[in-house]
SERO-4910 file (N, C-alpha, C, O; in steps of 0.05 Angstrom, whole numbers):
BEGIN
 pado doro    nc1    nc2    nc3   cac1   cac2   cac3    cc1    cc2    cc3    oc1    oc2    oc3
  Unk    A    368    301     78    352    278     70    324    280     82    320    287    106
  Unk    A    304    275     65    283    278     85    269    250     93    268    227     86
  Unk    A    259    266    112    258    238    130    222    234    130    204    250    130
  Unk    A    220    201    130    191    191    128    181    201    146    194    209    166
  Unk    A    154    203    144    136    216    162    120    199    182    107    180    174
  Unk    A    121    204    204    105    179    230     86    177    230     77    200    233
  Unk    A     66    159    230     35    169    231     30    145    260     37    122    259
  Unk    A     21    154    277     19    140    308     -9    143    316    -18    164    324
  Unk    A    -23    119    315    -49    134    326    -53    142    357    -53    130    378
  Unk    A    -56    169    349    -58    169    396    -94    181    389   -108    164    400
  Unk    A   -105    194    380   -127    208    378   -145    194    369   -165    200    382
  Unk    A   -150    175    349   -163    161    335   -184    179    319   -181    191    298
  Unk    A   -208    178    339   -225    193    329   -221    220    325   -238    230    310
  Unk    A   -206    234    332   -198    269    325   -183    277    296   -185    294    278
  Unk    A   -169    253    302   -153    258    278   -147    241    247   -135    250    228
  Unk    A   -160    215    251   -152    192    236   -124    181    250   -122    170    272
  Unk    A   -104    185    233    -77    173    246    -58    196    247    -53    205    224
  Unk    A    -48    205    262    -30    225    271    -13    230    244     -6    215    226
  Unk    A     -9    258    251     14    269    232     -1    283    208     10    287    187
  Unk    A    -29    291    213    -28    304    183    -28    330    175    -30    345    194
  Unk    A    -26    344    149    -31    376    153    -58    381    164    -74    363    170
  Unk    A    -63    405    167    -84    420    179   -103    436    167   -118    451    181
  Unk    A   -104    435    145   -112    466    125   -136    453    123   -132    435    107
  Unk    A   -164    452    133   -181    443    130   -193    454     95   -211    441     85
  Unk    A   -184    472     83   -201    489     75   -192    472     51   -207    474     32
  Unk    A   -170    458     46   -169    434     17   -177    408     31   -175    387     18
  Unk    A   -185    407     53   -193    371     58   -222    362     42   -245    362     50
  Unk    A   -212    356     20   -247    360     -1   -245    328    -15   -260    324    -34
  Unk    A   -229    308     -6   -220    287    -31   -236    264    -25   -241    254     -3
  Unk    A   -242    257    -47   -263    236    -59   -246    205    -62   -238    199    -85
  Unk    A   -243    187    -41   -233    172    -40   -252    141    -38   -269    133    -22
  Unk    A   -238    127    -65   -256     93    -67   -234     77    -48   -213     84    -37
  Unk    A   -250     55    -48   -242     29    -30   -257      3    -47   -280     -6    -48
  Unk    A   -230     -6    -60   -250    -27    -73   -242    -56    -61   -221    -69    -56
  Unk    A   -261    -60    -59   -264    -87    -38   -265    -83    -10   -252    -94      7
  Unk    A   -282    -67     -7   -296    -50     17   -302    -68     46   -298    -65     70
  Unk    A   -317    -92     26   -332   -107     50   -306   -131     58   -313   -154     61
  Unk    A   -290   -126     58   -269   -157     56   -245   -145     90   -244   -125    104
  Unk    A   -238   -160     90   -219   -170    113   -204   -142    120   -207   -129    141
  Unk    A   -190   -135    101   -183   -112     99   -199    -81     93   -198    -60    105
  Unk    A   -209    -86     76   -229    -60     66   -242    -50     87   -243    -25     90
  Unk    A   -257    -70    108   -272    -56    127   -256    -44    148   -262    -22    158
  Unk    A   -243    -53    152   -219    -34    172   -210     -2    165   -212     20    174
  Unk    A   -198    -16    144   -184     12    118   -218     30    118   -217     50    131
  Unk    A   -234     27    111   -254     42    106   -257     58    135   -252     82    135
  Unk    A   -265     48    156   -266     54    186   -253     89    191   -262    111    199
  Unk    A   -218     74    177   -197     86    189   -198    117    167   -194    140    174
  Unk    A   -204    110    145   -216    137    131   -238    152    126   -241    173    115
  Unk    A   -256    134    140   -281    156    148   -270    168    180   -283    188    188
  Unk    A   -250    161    197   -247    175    214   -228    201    206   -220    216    224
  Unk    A   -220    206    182   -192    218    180   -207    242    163   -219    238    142
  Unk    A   -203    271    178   -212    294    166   -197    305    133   -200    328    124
  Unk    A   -183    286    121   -173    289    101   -196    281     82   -194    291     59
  Unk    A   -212    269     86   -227    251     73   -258    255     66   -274    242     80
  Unk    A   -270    272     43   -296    294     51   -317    268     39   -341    267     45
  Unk    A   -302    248     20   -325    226      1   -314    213      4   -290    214      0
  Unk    A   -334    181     20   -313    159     12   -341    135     -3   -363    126      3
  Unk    A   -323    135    -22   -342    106    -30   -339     78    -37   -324     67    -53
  Unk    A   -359     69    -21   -342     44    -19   -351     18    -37   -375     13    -34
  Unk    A   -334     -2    -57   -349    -20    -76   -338    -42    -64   -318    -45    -51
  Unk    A   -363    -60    -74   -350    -93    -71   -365   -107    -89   -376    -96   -107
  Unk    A   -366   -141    -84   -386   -151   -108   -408   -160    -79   -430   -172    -84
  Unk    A   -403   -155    -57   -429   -167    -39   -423   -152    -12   -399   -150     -5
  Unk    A   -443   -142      1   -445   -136     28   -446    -97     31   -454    -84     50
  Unk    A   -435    -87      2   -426    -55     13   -447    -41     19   -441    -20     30
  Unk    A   -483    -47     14   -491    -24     27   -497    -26     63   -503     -7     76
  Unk    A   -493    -54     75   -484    -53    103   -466    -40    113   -471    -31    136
  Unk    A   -441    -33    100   -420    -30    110   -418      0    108   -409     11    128
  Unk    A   -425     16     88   -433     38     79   -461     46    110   -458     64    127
  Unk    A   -471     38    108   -502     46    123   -483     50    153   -479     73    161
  Unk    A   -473     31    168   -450     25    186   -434     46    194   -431     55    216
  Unk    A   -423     51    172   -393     79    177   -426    103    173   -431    114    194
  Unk    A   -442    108    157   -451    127    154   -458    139    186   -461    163    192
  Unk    A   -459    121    201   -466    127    229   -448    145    244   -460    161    258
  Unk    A   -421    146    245   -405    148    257   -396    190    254   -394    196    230
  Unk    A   -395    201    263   -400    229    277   -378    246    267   -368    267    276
  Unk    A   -371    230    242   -339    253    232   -354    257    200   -374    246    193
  Unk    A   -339    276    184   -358    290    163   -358    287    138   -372    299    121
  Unk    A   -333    260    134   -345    241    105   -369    229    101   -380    215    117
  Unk    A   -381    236     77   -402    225     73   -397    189     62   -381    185     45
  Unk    A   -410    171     71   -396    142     49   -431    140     33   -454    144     42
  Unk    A   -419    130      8   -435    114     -6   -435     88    -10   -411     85    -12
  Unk    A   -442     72    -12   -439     46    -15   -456     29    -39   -481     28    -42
  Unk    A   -429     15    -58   -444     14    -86   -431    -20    -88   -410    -29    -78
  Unk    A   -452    -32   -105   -447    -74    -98   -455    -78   -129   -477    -70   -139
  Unk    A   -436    -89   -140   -431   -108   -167   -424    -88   -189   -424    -64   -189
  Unk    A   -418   -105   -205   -403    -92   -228   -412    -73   -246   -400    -58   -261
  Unk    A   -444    -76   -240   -462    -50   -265   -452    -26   -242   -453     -3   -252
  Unk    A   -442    -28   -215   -449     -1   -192   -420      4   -199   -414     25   -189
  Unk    A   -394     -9   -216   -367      0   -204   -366     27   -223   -362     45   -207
  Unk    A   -368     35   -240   -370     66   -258   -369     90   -236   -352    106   -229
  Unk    A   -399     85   -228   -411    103   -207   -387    107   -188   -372    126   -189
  Unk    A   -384     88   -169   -367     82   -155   -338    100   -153   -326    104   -132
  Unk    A   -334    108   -177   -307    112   -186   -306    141   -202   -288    156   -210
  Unk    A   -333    141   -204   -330    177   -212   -324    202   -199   -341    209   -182
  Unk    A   -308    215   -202   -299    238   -189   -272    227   -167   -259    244   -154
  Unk    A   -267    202   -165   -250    196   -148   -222    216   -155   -214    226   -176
  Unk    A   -214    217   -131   -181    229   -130   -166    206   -125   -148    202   -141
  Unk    A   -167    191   -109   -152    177    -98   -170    150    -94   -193    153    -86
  Unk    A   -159    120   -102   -170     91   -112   -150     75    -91   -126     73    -97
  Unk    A   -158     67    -72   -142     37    -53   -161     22    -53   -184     25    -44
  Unk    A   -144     -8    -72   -149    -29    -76   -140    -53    -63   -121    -67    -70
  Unk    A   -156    -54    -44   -146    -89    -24   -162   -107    -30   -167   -124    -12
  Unk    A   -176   -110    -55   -197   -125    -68   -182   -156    -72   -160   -159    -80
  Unk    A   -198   -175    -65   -189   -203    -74   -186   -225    -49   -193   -226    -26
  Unk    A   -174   -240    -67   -171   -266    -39   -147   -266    -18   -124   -267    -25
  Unk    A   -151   -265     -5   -126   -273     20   -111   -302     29   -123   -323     29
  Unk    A    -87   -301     35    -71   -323     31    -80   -337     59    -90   -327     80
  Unk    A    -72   -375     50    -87   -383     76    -58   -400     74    -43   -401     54
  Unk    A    -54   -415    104    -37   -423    107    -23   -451     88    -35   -470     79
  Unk    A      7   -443     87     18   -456     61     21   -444     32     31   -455     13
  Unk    A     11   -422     35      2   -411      6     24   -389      2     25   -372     20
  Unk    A     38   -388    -15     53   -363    -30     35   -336    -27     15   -338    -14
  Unk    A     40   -312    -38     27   -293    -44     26   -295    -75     10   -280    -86
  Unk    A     41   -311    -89     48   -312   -116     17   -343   -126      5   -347   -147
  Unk    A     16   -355   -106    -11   -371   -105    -34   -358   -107    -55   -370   -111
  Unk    A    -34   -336   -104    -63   -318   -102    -67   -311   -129    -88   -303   -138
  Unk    A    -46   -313   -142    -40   -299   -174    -63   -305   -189    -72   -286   -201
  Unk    A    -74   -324   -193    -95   -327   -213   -124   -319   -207   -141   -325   -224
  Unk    A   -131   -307   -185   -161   -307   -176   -148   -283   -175   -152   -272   -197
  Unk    A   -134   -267   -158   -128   -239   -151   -118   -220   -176   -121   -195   -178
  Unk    A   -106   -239   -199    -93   -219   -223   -126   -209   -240   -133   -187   -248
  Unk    A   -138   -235   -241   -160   -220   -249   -181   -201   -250   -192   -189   -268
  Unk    A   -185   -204   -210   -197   -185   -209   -185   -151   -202   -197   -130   -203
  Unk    A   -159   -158   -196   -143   -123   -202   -148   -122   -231   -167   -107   -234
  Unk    A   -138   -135   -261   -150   -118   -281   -169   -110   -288   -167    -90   -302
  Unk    A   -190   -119   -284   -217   -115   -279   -221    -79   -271   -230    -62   -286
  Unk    A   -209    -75   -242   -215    -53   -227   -203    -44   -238   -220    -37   -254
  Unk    A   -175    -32   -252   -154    -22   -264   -174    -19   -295   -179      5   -300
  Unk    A   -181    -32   -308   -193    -19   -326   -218     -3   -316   -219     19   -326
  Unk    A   -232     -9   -305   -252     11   -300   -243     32   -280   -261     46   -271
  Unk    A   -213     40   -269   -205     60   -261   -198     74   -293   -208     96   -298
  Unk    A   -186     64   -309   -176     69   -330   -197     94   -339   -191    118   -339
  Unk    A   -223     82   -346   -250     91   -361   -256    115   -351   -255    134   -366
  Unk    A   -263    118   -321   -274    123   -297   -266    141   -281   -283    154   -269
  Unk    A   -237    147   -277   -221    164   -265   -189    167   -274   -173    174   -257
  Unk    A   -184    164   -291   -160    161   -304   -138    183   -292   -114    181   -296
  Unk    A   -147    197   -281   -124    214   -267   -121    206   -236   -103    215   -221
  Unk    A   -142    186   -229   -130    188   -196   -107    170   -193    -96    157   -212
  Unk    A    -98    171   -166    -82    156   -158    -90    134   -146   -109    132   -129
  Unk    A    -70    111   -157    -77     87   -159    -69     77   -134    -46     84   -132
  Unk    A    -76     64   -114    -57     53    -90    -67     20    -85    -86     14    -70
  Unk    A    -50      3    -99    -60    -33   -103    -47    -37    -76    -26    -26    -69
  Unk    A    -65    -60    -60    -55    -72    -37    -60   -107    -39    -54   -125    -22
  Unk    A    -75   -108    -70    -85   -138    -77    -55   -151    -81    -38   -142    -97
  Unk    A    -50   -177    -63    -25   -185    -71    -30   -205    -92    -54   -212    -96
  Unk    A     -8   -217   -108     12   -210   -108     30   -186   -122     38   -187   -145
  Unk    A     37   -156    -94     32   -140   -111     58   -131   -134     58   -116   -154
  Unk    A     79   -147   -121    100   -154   -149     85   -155   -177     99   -147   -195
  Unk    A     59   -164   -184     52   -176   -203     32   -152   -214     30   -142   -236
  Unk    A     13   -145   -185     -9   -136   -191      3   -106   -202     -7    -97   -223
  Unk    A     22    -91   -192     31    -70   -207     25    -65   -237     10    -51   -251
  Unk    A     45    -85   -242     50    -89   -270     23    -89   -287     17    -78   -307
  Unk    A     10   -107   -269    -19   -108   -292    -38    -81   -294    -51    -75   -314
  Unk    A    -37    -69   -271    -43    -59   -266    -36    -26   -291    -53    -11   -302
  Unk    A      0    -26   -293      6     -1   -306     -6    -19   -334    -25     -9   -345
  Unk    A      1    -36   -342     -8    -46   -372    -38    -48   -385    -43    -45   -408
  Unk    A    -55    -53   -364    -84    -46   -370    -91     -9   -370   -109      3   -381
  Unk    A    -70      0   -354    -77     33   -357    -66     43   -388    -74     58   -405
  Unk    A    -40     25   -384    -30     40   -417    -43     28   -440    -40     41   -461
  Unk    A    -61     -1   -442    -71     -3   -464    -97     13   -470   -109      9   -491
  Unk    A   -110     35   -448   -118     59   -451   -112     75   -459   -128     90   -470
  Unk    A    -74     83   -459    -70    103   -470    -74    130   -444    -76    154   -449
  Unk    A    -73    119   -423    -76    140   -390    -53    134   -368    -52    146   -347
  Unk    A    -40    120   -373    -23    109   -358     -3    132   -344     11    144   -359
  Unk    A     -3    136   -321     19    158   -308     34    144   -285     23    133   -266
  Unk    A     66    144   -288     71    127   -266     77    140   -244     86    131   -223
  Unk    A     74    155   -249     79    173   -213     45    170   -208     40    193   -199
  Unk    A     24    159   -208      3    154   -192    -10    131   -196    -34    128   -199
  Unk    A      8    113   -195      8     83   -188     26     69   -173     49     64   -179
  Unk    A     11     61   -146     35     52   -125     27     27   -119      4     21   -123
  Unk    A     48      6   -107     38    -15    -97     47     -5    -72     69      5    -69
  Unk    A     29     -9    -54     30     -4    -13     41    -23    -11     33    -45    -17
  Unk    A     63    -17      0     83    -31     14     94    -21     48    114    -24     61
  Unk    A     77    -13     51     79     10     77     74    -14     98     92    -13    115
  Unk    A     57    -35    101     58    -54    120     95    -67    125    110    -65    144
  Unk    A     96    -77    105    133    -75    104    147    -62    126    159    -74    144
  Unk    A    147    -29    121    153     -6    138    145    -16    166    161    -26    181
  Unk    A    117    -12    171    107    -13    202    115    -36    215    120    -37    239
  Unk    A    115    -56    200    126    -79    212    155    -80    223    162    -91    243
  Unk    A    171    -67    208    203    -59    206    208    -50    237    222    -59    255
  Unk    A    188    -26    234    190      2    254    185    -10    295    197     -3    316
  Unk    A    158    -34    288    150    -47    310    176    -59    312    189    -51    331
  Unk    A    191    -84    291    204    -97    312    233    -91    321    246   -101    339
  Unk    A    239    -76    306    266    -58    312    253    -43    341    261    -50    364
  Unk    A    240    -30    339    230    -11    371    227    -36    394    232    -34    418
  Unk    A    221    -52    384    215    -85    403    246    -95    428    252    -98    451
  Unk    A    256    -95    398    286   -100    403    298    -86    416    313    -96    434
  Unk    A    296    -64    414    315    -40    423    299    -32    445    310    -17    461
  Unk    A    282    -36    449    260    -21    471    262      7    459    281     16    471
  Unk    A    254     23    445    250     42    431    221     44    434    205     25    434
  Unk    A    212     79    437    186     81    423    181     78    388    194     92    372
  Unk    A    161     59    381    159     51    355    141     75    344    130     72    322
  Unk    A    137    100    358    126    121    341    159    147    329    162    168    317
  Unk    A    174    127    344    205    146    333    218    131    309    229    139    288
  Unk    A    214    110    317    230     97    292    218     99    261    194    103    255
  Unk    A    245     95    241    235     91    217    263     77    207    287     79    209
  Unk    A    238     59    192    260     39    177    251     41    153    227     36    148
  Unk    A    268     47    135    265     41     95    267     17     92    286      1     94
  Unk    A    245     14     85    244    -18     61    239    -21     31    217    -16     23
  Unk    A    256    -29     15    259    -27    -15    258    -57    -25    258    -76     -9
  Unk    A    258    -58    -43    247    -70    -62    228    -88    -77    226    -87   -102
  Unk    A    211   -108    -59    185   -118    -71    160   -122    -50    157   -105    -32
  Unk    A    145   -141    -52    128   -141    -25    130   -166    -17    114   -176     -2
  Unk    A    148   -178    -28    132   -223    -16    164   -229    -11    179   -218    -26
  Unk    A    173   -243      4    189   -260     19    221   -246     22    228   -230     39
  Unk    A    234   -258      3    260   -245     -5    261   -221    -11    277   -205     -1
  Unk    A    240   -213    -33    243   -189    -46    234   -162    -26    230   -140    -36
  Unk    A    231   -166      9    230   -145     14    252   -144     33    260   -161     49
  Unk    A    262   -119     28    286   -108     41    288    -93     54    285    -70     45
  Unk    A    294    -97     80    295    -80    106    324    -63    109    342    -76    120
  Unk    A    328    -43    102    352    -18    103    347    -11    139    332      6    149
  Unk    A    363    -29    149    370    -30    180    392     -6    183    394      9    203
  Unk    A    407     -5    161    435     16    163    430     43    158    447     61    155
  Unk    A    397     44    159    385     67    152    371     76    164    363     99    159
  Unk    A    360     61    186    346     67    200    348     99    218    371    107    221
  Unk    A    324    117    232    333    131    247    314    117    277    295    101    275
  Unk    A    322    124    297    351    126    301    370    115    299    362     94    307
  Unk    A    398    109    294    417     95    285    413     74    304    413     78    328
  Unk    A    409     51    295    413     24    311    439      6    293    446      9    269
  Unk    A    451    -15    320    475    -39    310    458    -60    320    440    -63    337
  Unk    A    464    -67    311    454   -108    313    480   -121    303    496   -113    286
  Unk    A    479   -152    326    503   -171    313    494   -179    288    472   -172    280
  Unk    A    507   -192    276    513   -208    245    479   -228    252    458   -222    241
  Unk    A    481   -246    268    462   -264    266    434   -262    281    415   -278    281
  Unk    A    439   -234    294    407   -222    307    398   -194    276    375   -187    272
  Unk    A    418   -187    263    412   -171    237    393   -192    214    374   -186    200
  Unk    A    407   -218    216    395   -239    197    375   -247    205    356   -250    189
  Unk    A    372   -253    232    339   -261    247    323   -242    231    306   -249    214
  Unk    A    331   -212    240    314   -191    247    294   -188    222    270   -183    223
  Unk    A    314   -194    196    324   -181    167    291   -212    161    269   -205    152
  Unk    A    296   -235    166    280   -252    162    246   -248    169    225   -248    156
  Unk    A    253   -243    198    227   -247    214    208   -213    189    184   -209    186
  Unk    A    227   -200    181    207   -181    173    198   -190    140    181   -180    126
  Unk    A    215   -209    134    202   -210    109    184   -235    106    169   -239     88
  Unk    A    189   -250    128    161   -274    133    149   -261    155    150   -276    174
  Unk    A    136   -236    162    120   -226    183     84   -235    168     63   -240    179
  Unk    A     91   -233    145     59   -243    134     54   -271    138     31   -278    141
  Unk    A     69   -285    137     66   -315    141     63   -321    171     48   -338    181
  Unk    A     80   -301    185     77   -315    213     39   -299    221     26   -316    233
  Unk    A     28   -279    216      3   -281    218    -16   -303    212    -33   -316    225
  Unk    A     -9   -303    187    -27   -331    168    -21   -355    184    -37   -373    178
  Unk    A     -2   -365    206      0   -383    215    -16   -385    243    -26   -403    257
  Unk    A    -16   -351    247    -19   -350    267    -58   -347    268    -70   -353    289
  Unk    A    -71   -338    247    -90   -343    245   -101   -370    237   -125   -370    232
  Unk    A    -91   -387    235    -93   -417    229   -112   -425    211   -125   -445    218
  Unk    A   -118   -408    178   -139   -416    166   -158   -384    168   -172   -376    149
  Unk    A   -157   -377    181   -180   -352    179   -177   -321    171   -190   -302    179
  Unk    A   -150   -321    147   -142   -295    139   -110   -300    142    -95   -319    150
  Unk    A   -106   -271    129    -82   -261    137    -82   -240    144   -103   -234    156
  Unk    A    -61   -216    141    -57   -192    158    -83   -174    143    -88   -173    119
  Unk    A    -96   -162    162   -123   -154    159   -122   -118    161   -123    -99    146
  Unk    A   -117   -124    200   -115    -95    215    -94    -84    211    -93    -60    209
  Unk    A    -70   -101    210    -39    -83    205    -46    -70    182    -48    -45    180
  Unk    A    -50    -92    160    -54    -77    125    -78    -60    135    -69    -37    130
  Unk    A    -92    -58    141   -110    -31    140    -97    -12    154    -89      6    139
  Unk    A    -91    -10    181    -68     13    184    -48     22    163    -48     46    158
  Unk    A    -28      2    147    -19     15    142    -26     22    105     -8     31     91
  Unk    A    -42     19     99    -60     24     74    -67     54     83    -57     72     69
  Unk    A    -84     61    106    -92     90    118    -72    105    123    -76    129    120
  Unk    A    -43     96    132    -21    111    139    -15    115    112    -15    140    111
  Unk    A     -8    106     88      0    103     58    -20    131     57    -14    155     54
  Unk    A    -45    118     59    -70    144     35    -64    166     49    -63    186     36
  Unk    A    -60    168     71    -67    196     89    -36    214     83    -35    237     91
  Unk    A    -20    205     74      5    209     67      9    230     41     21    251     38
  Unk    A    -15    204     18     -9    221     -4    -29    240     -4    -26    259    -18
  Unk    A    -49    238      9    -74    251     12    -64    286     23    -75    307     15
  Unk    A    -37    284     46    -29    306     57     -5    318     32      0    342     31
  Unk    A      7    299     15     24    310     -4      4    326    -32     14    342    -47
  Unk    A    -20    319    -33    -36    331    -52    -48    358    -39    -63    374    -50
  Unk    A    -38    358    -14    -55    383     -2    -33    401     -2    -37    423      8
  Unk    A     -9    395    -13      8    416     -9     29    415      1     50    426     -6
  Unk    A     24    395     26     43    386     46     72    384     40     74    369     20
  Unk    A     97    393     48    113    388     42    130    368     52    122    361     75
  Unk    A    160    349     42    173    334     50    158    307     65    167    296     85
  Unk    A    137    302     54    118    281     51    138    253     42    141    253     17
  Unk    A    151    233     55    161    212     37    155    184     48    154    179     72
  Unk    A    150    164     28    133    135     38    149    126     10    154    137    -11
  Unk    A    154     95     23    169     75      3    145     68     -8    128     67     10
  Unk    A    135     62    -28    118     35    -49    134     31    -78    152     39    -92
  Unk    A    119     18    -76    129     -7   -108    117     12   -128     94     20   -127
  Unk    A    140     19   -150    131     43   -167    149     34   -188    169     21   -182
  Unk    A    143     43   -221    162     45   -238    181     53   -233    178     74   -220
  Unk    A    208     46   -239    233     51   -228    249     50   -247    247     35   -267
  Unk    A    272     71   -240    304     68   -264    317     65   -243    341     67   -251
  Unk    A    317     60   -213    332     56   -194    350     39   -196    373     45   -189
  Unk    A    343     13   -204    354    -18   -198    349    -28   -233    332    -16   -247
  Unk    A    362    -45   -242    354    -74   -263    325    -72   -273    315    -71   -295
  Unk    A    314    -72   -245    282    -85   -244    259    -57   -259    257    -38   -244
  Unk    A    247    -56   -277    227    -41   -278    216    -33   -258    221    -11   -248
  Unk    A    205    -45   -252    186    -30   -211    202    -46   -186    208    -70   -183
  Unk    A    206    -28   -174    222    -21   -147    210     -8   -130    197     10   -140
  Unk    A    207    -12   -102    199      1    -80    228     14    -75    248      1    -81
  Unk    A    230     45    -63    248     54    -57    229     82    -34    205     88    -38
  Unk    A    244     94    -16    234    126     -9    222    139    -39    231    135    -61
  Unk    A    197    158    -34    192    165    -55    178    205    -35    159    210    -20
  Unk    A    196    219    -47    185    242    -41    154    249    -58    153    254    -82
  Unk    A    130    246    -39    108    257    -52    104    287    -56    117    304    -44
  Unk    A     76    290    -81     76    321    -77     41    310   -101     32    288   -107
  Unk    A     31    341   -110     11    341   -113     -1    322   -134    -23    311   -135
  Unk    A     19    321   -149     18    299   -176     25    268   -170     26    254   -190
  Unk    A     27    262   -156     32    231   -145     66    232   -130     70    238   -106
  Unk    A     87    226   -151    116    219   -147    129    242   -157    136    246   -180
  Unk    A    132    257   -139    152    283   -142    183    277   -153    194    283   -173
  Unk    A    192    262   -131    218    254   -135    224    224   -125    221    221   -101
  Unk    A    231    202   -139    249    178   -133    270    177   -113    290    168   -123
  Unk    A    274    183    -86    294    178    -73    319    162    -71    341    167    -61
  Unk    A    310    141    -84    330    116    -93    334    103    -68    321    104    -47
  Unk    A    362     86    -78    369     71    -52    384     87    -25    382     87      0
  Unk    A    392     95    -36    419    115    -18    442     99    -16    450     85    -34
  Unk    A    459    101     19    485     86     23    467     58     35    451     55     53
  Unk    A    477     45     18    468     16     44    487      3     46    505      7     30
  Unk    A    491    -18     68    517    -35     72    518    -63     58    499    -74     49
  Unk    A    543    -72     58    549    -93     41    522   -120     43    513   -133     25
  Unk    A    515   -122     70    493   -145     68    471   -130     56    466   -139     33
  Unk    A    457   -113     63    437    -96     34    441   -105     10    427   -120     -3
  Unk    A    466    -93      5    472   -105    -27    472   -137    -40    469   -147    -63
  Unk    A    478   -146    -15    472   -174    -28    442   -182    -28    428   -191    -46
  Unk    A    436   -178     -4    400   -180     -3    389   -166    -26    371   -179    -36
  Unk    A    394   -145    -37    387   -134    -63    387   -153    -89    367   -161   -102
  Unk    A    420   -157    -95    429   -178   -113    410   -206   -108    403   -218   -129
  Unk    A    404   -214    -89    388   -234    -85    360   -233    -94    354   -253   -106
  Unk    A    347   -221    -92    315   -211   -100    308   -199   -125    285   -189   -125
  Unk    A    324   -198   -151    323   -183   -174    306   -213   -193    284   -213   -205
  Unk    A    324   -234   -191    311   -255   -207    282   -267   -192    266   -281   -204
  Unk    A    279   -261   -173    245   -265   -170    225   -242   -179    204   -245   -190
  Unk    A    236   -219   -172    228   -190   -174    222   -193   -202    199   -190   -211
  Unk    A    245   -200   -216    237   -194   -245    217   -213   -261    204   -206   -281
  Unk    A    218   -240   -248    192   -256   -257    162   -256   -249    141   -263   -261
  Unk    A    165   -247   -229    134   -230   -215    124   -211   -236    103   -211   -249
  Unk    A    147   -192   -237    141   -171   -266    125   -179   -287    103   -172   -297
  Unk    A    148   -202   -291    143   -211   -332    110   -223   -324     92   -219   -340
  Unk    A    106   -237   -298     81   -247   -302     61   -238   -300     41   -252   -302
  Unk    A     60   -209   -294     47   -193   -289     34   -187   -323     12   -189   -334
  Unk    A     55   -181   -331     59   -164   -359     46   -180   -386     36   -173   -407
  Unk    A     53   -205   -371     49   -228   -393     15   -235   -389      2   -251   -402
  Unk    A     10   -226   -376    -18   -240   -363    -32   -211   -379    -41   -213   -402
  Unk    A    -32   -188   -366    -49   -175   -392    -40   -168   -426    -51   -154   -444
  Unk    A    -20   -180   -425    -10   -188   -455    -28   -214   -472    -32   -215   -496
  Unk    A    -37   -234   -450    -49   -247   -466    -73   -247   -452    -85   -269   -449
  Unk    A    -81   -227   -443   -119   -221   -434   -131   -220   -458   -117   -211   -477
  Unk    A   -162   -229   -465   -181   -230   -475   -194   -208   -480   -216   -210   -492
***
């Protein structure tokens, strides 16, 4: 089985985030950030102008990117950034890209669903999704705009009413999921959290994400009602930020970590890298549900291989069985929404 790959920052500046190949001589990739200047973007941007995988980064928004751009340009590692602001600059923006991470949009404030963001956030992912469409039609797509149950979907349906649509390079990042998993299991256990790995499958918002504890390495037990805490606290870990920021965001620096741990992942599976594997929300024959987060072996073309679920234990399966009828209406509304776009 192969096993997910750790990315730990100990080096920062040397390396980006630990764990990647080495072959400088393909580190050439032309990577966007759309929504550059926002809560998230500026972090995520930071963390890939530090990462030698990374030779172009350019960064769009609708206000602030040639600061933010001028900003990283400073900084002593050998991406060049550009920085491009409003909608006549997004083309530019997006030409020659390999690789597109999108944390573009509004962020949840306390009280709010991720499924509440749906109307301001669905818009502006189709938006960027068609002008990836136009623009770069072969890169890989990596959406972090929630809600990304939804935003997927719109996301593959504005590519296919192009007629470009590839689903092995369209992911929804679900990798915060993971890191969060990894922290509080290592918490618990007193474990180093650069050993652990926990699989998480199937969506990104409340119920629908599923923590595979029985999978974890290293093998951990938990009782019945510290498994259910555990199993909880990770799928309201976004809410307890948003509470915990009281009005001024939600998860910002985690999602940019693990947006950079996500890109630097596929970024090392396009370089060749082998036994490369990261869960995201991807078209799926795995489950019921059209798109499913499961393990996904990368490789140069996006999705090499589907790993699926594997063995999970009887509470998995019900937590599974539990999350299909939200899963699947996140979908339809996804679907339905650029079904009746203008």
């Amino acid at each position: 089985m192969y096993k997910m790959q750790q990315f730990k920052a100990v080096n920062l500046l040397a390396y980006g985030i630990k764990g990647h190949f080495n072959d400088k001589s393909k580190h050439n990739a032309k990577v966007a950030v759309l929504g550059a200047s926002g809560g998230i973007g500026q972090p995520l941007s930071l963390l890939l102008k530090n990462s030698p995988l990374v030779s172009e980064l350019s960064l769009y928004d609708i206000a602030h990117t040639p600061g933010v751009a001028a900003d990283l340009s400073h900084i002593e590692t050998r991406a060049t950034v550009t920085g491009y602001m409003g909608a006549d600059q997004l083309g530019a923006a997006l030409k020659g890209c390999e690789v597109v991470v999108i944390p573009a949009g509004v962020p949840r404030k306390p009280g709010m669903t991720r499924d509440d963001l749906f109307n301001t956030n669905a818009t502006i992912v189709a938006t960027l999704a068609d002008a990836c469409a136009r623009h770069c039609p072969q890169a890989m797509i990596c959406i972090i705009s929630n809600p990304v149950n939804s935003t997927i979907p719109i996301t593959s349906e504005v590519m296919k009413k192009h007629g470009v649509y590839n689903p092995n390079r369209v992911f929804g990042v679900t990798t915060l999921d993971i890191v969060r998993a990894n922290a509080f299991v290592a918490e618990l256990k007193g474990l180093d959290p650069a050993r652990v790995n926990v699989p998480v499958v199937g969506g990104h918002a409340g119920k629908t994400i599923i923590p595979l504890i029985s999978q974890c390495t290293p093998k951990v037990e938990f009782p019945t009602d510290q498994l259910s805490a555990l199993t909880g606290r990770i799928q309201e870990a976004g809410t307890e930020v948003v509470k915990a920021k009281a009005g001024a965001g939600s998860a910002t620096l985690s999602m940019a970590y693990a947006g950079a741990r996500f890109t630097f992942s596929l970024l090392d599976a396009m370089n060749g890298k082998e036994g490369v594997v990261e869960c995201a929300f991807v078209r799926s024959e795995e489950t019921e549900c059209k798109y499913f987060s499961t393990p996904l072996l990368l490789g140069k073309n996006g999705i090499e291989k589907n790993l699926g679920l594997g063995k999970i234990s009887a509470f998995e399966e019900k937590l599974v069985a539990e999350a299909m009828d939200e899963l699947k209406g996140s979908i339809k509304k996804g679907e339905d929404f650029v079904a009746n776009m203008k």
